[in-house]
C-alpha positions in Angstrom: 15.4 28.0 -10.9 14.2 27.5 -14.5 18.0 27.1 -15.9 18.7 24.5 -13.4 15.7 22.2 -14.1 16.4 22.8 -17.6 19.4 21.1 -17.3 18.0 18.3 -15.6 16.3 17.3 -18.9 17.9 20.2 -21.8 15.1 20.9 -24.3 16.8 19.4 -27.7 14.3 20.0 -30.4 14.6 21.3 -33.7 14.9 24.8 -32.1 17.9 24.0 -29.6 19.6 22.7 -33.1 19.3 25.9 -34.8 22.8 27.0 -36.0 24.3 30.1 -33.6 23.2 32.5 -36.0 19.9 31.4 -37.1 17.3 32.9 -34.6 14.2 29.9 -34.3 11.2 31.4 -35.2 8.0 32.1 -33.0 6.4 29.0 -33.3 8.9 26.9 -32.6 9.9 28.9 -29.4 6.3 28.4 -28.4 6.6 25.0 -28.8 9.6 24.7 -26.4 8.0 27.0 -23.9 5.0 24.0 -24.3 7.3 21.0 -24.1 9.5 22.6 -20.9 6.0 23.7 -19.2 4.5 20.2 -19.7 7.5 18.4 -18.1 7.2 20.6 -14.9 3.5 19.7 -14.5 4.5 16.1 -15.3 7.6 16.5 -12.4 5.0 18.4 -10.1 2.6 15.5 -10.4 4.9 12.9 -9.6 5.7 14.5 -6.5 2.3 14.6 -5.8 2.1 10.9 -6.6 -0.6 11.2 -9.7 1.5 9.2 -12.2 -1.7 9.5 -14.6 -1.5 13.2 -14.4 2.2 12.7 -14.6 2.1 10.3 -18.0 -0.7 13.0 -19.7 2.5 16.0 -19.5 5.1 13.7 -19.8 4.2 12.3 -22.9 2.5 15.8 -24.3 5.9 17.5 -23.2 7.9 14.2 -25.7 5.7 15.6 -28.2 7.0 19.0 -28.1 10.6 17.5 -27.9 10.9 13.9 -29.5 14.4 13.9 -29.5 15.5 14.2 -25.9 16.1 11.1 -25.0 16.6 11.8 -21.6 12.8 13.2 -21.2 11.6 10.2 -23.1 13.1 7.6 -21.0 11.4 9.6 -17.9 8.1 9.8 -20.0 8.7 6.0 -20.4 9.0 4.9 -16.8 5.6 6.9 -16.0 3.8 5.5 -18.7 4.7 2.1 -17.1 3.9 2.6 -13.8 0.0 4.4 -14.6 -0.3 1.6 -16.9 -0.3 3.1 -20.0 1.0 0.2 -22.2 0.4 1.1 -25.6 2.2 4.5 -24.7 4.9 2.9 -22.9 5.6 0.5 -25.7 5.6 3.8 -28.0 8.0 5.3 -26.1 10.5 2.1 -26.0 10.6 1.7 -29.9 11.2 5.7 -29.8 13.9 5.5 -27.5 15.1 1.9 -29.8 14.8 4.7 -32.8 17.0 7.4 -30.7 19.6 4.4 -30.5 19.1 4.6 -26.5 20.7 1.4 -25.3 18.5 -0.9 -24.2 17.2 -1.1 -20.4 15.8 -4.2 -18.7 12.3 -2.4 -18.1 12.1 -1.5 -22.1 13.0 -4.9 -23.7 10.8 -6.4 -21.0 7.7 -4.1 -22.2 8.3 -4.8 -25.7 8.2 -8.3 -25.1 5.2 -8.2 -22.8 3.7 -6.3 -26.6 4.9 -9.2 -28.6 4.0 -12.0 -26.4 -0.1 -10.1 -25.8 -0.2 -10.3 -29.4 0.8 -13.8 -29.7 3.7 -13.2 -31.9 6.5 -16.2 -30.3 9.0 -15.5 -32.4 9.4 -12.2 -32.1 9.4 -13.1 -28.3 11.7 -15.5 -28.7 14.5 -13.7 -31.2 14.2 -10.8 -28.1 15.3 -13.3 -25.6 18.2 -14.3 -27.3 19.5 -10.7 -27.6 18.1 -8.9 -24.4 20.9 -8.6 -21.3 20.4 -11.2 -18.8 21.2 -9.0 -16.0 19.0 -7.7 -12.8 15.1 -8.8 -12.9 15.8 -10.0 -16.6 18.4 -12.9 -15.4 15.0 -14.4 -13.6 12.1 -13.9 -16.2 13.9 -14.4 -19.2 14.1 -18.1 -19.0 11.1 -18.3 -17.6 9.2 -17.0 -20.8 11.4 -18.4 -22.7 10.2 -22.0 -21.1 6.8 -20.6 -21.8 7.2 -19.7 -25.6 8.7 -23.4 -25.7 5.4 -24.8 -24.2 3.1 -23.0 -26.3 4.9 -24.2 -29.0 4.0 -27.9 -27.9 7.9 -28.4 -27.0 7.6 -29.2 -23.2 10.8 -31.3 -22.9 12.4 -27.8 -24.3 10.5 -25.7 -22.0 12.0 -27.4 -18.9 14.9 -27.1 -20.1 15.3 -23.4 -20.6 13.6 -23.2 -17.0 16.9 -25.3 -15.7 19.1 -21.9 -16.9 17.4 -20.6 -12.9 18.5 -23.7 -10.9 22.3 -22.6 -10.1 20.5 -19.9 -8.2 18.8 -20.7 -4.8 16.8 -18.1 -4.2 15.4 -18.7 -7.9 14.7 -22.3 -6.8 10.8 -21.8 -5.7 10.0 -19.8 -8.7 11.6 -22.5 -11.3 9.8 -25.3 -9.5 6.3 -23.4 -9.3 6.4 -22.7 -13.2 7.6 -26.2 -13.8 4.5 -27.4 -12.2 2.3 -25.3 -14.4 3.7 -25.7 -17.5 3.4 -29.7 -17.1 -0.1 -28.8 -16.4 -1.0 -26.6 -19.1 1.1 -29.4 -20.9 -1.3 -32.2 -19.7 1.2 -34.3 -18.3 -1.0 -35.6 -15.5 1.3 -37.9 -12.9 4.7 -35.7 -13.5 2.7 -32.1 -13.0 1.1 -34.0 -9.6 4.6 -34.7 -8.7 5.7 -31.3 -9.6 3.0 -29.7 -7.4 3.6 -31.6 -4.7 7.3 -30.7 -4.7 6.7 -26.9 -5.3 4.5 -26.5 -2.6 6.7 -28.6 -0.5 9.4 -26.1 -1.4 6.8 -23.0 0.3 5.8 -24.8 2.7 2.3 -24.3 1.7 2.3 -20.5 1.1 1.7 -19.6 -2.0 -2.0 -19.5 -3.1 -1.7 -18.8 -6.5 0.0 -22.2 -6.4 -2.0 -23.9 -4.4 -5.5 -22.7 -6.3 -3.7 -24.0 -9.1 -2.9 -27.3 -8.1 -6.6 -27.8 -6.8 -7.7 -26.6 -9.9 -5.6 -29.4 -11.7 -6.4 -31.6 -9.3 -10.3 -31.7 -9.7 -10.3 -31.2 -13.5 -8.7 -34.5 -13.3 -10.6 -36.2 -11.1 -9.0 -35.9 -8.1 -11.7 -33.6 -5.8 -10.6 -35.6 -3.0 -6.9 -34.4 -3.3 -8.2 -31.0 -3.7 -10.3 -31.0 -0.6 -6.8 -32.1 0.9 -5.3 -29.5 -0.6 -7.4 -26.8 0.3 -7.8 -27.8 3.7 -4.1 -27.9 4.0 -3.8 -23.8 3.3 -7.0 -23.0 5.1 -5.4 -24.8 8.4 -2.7 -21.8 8.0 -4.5 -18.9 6.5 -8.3 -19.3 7.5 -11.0 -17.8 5.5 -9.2 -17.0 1.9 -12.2 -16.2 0.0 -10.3 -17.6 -3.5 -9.8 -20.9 -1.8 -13.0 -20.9 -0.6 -14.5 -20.1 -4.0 -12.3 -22.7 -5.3 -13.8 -25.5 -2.8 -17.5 -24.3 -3.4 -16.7 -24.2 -7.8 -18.2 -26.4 -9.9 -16.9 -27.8 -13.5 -19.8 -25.8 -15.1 -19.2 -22.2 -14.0 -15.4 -21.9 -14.8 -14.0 -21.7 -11.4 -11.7 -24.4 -12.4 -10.2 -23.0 -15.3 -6.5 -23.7 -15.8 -4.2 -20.6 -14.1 -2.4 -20.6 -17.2 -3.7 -21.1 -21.0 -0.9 -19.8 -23.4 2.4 -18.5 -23.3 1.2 -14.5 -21.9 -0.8 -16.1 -19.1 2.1 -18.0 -18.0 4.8 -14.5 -18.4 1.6 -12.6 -16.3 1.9 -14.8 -13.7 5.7 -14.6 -13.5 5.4 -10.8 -13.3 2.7 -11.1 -10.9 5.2 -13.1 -8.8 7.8 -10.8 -9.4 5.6 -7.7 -8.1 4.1 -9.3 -4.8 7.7 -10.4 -4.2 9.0 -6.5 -4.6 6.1 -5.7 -2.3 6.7 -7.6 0.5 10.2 -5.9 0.4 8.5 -2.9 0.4 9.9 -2.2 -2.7 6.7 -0.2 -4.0 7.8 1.0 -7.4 9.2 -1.7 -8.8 6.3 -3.6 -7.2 4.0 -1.5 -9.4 5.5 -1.6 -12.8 5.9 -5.5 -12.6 2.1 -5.9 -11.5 1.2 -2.9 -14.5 3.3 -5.4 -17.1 1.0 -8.5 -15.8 -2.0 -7.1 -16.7 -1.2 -5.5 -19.6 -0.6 -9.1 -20.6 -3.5 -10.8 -18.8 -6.4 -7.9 -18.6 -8.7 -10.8 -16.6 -6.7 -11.0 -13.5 -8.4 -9.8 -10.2 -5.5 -10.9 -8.1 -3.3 -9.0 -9.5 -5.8 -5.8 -9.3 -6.0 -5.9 -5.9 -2.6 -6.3 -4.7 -2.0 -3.1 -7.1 -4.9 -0.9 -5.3 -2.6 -2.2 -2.1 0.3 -1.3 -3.2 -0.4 2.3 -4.6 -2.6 2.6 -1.6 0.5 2.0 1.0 2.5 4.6 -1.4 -0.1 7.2 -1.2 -1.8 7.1 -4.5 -4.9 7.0 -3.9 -6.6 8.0 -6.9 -4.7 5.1 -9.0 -5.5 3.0 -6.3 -9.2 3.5 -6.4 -9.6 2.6 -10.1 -7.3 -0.5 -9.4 -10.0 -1.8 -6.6 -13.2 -0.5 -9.1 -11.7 -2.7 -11.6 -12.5 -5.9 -9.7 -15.6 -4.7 -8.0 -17.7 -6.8 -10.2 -15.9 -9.6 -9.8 -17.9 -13.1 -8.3 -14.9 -14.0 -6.1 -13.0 -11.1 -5.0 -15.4 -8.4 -5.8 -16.5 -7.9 -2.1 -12.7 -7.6 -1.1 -12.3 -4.8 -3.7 -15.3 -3.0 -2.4 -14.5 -2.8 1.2 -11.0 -1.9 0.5 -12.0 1.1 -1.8 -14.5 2.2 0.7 -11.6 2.2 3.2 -9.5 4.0 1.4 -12.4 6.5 0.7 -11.9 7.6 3.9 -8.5 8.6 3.6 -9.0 10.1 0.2 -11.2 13.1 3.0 -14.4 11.6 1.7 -15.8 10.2 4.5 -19.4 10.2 3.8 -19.0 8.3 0.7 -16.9 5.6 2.8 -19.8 6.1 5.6 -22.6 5.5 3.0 -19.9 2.7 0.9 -19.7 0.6 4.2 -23.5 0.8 4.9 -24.4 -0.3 1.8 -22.4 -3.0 2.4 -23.9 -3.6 5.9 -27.4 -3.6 4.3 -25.9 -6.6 2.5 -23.8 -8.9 5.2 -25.4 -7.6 7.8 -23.9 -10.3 9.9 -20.3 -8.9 8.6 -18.1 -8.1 11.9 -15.2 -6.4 9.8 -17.7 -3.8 7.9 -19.3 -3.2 11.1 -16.3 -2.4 12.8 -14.9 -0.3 10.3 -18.0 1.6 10.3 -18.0 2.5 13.8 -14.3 3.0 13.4 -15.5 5.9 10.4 -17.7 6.9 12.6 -15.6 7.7 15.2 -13.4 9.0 13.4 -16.4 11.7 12.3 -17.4 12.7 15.9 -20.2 10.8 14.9 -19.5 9.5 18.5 -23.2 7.8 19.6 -24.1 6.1 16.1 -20.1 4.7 16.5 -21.1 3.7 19.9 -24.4 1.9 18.7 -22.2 0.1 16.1 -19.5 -1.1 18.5 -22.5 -2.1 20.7 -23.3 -4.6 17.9 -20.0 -5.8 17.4 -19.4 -6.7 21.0 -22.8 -8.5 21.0 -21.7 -10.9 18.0 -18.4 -11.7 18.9 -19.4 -13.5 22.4 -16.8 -14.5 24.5 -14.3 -12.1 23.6 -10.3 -13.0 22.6 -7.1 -11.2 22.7 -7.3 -10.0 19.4 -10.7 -7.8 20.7 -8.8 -5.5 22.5 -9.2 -3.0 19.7 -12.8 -2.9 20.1 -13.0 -2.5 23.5 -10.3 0.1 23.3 -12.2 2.2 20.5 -15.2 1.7 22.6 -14.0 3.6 25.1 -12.3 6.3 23.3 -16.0 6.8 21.9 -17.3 6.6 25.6 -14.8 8.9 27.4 -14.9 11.5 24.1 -19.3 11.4 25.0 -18.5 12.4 28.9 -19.2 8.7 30.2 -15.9 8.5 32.0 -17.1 5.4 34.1 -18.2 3.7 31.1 -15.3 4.5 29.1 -12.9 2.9 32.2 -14.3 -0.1 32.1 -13.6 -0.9 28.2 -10.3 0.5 28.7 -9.8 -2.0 31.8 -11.1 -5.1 29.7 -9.0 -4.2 26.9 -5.9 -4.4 29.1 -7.4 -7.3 30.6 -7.2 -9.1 27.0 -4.0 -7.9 25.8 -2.3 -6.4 29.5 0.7 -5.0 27.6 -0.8 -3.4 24.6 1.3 0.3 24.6 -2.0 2.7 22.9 -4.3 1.3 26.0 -1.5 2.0 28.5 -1.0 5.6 27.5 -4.5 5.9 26.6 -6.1 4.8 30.1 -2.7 6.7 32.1 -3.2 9.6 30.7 -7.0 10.1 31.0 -6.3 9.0 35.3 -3.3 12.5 35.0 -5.9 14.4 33.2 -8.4 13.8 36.0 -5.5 13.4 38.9 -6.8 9.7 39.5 -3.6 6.7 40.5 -1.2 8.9 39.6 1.5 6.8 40.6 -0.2 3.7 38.6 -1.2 6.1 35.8 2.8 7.3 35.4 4.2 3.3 35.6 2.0 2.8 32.5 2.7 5.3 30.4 6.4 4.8 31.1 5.4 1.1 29.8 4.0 2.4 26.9 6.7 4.7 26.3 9.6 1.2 26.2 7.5 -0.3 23.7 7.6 3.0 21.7 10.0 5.2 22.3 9.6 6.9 18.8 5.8 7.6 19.3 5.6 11.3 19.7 1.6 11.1 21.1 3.2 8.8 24.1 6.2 10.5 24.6 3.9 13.3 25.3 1.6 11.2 27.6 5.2 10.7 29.9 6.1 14.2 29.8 2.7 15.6 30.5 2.3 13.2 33.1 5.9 14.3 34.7 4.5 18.1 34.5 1.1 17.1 36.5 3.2 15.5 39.3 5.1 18.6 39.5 8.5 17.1 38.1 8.8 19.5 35.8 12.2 19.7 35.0 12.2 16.0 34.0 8.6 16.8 31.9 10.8 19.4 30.1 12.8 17.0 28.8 10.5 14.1 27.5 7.9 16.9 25.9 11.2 18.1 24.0 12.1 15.0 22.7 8.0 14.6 22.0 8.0 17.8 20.0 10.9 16.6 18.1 8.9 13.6 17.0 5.8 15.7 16.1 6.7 19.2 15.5 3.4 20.1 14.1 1.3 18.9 16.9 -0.7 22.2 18.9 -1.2 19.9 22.0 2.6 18.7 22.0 3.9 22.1 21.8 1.3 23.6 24.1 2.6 21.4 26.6 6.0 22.1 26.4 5.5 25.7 26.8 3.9 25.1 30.1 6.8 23.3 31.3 8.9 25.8 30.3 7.0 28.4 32.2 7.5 26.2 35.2 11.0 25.9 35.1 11.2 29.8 34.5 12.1 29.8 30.9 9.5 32.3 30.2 10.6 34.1 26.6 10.8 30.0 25.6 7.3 29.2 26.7 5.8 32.2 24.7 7.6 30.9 21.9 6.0 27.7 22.3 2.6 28.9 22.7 2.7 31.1 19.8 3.9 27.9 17.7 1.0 26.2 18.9 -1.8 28.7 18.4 -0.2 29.0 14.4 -0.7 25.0 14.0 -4.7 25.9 14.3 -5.9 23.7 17.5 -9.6 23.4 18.2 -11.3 26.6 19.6 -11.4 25.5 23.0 -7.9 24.7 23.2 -7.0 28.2 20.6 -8.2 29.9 23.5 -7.0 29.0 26.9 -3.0 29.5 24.5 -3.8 32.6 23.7 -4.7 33.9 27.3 -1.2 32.3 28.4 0.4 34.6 25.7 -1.1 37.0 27.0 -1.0 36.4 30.9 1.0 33.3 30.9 -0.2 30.8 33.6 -2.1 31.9 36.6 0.2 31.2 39.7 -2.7 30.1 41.7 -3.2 27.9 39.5 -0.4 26.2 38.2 -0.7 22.7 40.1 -4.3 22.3 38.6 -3.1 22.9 35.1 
């Protein structure tokens, strides 16, 4: 196992060049033993998604071995995406020094370096020799265009941003920088026009460029227009607190600052672009070192914060994640966002208490604030913490007054909580009204069939809507369950064989799923099979009640008398 990971990155340090029969003293094996151990914590980490862990080996295992390129470039790419930026632009002039050829991601980080420290010509002399392939063939003339505006050239800035317009699907983002740099330019009439025909171009969707525009807008006068603006985006996407913020700014307090006030703000907010467009693709890494690069050149940029804490939350790093929302907890505008977020994802970091107390803090404050409410009760829930979830659904229901389709959920989780606290009756009734307000949603379906099986209520009702559920998701392993288990209560259990193997397929490592299965086996007579299945279940540690009643059917197998009631 060591040999082969070896080769995956070969140790090359002063001790691999020893000549054949020179033997490399003690220290200096040490020091490989170091440098290979360091880069198997660092691979280690990465697997389990700490890339700060991961940079802290990977760069003390380039240490121990500064001449393997190979490990470099990996310590490299880490450093980038934990942003570590003064290690990551290390690590490109040493793989520059190693006479790596260039990547796109290096000569873009060394230009982020020269551009933060304000040195354009640097910048610019990159530019002229970096590849103009992949991601580079869209930023490059884009800071270029910027290094021209800071330099007070504008009529030379737009014309290095005309290298993107024999590309369409660069056509949005050449139009949207035009706009600011004739904005940070001053050009007043030609940056309204430019505005106008970038947002034209999005259709409105963009609201880094429309808080822009209706920052230009009243800096100049032009509140009206603003209003307009804003108005405009809010018809679309209600409730935006950063357009809202914008709306309720004054001249005094900054909130109409320019987006853009030299040459790094303006490359930041092209690789801000670039990362939120790589995350709507669900392209999560990229997405990540693109948004690391923008801050690194624009520390001040809460936006960019929070789409990072989403992104690294959606890909499972959760530690990162949490230091990307803390960083903009403090923030006037966004600082609320940040807050709830992080005590979200508290919760699935298995700290629910500190999410609990996080979101009740946060009550104390909005009281009045339906989504901390409801995520509360949802934590709650989610606790067995079943009658203080109930009180706070309660609430929730008693705010919202009439209630809409989108309510479902909370009638649904209302009655989960209900039927989980014995009130069966209770429990119905939310599950009834949130099939009343969305009569095709799948989870209520299954949810209110299968607890009419359980208690051998409308059976034949109960087994038409799980089927429904099951058509709207055929890959859900919980529903395909529901039908199979519903199959097996009806005594059709050759047919309940089938759809609780297909179930077990989708969730192998569910006790309840495989529990069931072995019961239809038993019925069918396929009784080595069922053990099988029960024994499989009882390993996957259910809940005592449930550990039980298995290991009396390993033992006994199911009572004859008693099979029907099952």
């Amino acid at each position: 196992m060591a040999g082969g990971l070896a080769l995956a990155v070969p140790l090359t340090s002063a001790a691999s060049q020893q000549p054949v029969q020179g033997r490399p003293d003690r220290a200096t094996q040490d020091a490989d033993a170091k440098a290979f151990g360091d880069y198997l914590a660092g691979r280690f980490a990465i697997v389990n998604r700490d890339t700060e862990a991961a940079a802290d080996y990977y760069i003390r295992a380039v240490q121990g071995d500064p001449r393997n390129a190979e490990l470099v470039h990996q310590a490299f790419s880490v450093a980038v995406a934990s942003g570590r930026h003064e290690d990551a632009v290390r690590l490109a002039r040493q793989l520059a020094d190693l006479k790596e050829k260039p990547t796109g991601l290096t000569e873009l980080v060394l230009l982020s370096d020269e551009l933060r420290k304000n040195d354009l010509a640097a910048a610019r002399a990159r530019l002229g020799t970096i590849a103009k392939t992949g991601i580079v063939e869209l930023m490059a003339p884009v800071i270029l265009a910027w290094i021209d505006a800071a330099e007070g050239n504008t009529d030379k800035a737009l014309v290095s941003l005309d290298a993107l317009a024999g590309n369409k699907g660069f056509m949005s983002f050449m139009k949207t920088h035009r706009a600011y740099i004739l904005d940070f330019a001053g050009e007043v009439d030609l940056a309204t026009a430019a505005y106008d025909e970038a947002i034209a171009l999005q259709k409105g969707s963009d609201l880094r460029l429309v808080l822009a525009y209706g920052r230009f807008l009243s800096r100049h006068g032009k509140d009206e227009q603003a209003k307009a603006v804003y108005k405009a985006y809010l018809d679309s996407y209600p409730s935006n607190v950063l357009i809202e913020a914008a709306q309720n700014g004054s001249k005094d307090d900054g909130a109409l600052y320019p987006v853009i006030r030299n040459a790094a703000d303006g490359a930041a907010e092209a690789f801000f672009s670039t990362g939120r467009a790589l995350a709507q693709e669900r392209s999560r890494g990229p997405a990540v070192m693109y948004l690391r690069l923008g801050l690194a050149l624009k520390p001040d940029f809460p936006v960019a914060y929070l789409l990072l804490g989403d992104v690294l939350d959606r890909d499972g790093q959760f530690d990162e994640a949490l230091t990307a929302y803390q960083a903009v907890v403090d923030d006037p505008v966004l600082g609320w966002d940040a807050r709830f977020e992080a005590a979200l994802l508290l919760n699935q970091m298995e700290k629910p208490e500190e999410s609990i107390e996080a979101l009740q803090g946060m009550l104390a404050e909005q009281p009045e604030n339906l989504n901390v409410l409801t995520s509360l009760a949802d934590t709650l829930r989610a606790q067995q913490r079943l009658p203080e979830a109930e009180a706070a659904y309660d609430k929730v229901v008693a705010k919202i007054g009439t209630p809409a389709e989108r309510h479902w959920a909370l009638f649904y989780a209302r009655g989960i909580t209900r039927e989980r606290q014995g009130r069966w009756e209770e429990a119905e009734a939310d599950l009834q009204k949130a099939l009343e307000l969305s009569p095709d949603q799948p989870l209520v379906l299954n949810y209110l069939g299968y607890s009419w099986i359980e208690q051998r209520m409308n059976l034949d009702q109960a087994l038409t809507m799980i089927q429904k559920a099951v058509e709207q998701r055929p890959d859900d392993g919980y529903i395909v369950d529901s039908l199979g288990w519903a199959l097996y209560k009806l005594g059709r259990f050759a047919e309940a064989v089938d759809w609780l193997e297909k179930a077990a397929a989708l969730i192998p490592e569910d006790p309840t799923i495989n529990d069931h299965l072995g019961d239809a086996y038993w019925q069918v007579g396929r009784r080595l099979d069922a053990t099988f299945q029960w024994r499989h279940a009882a390993a996957m540690k259910p809940e005592a009640d449930a550990l039980g009643k298995i290991e009396a059917k390993i033992k006994s197998g199911l009572d004859a008398e008693k099979r029907s009631e099952k």
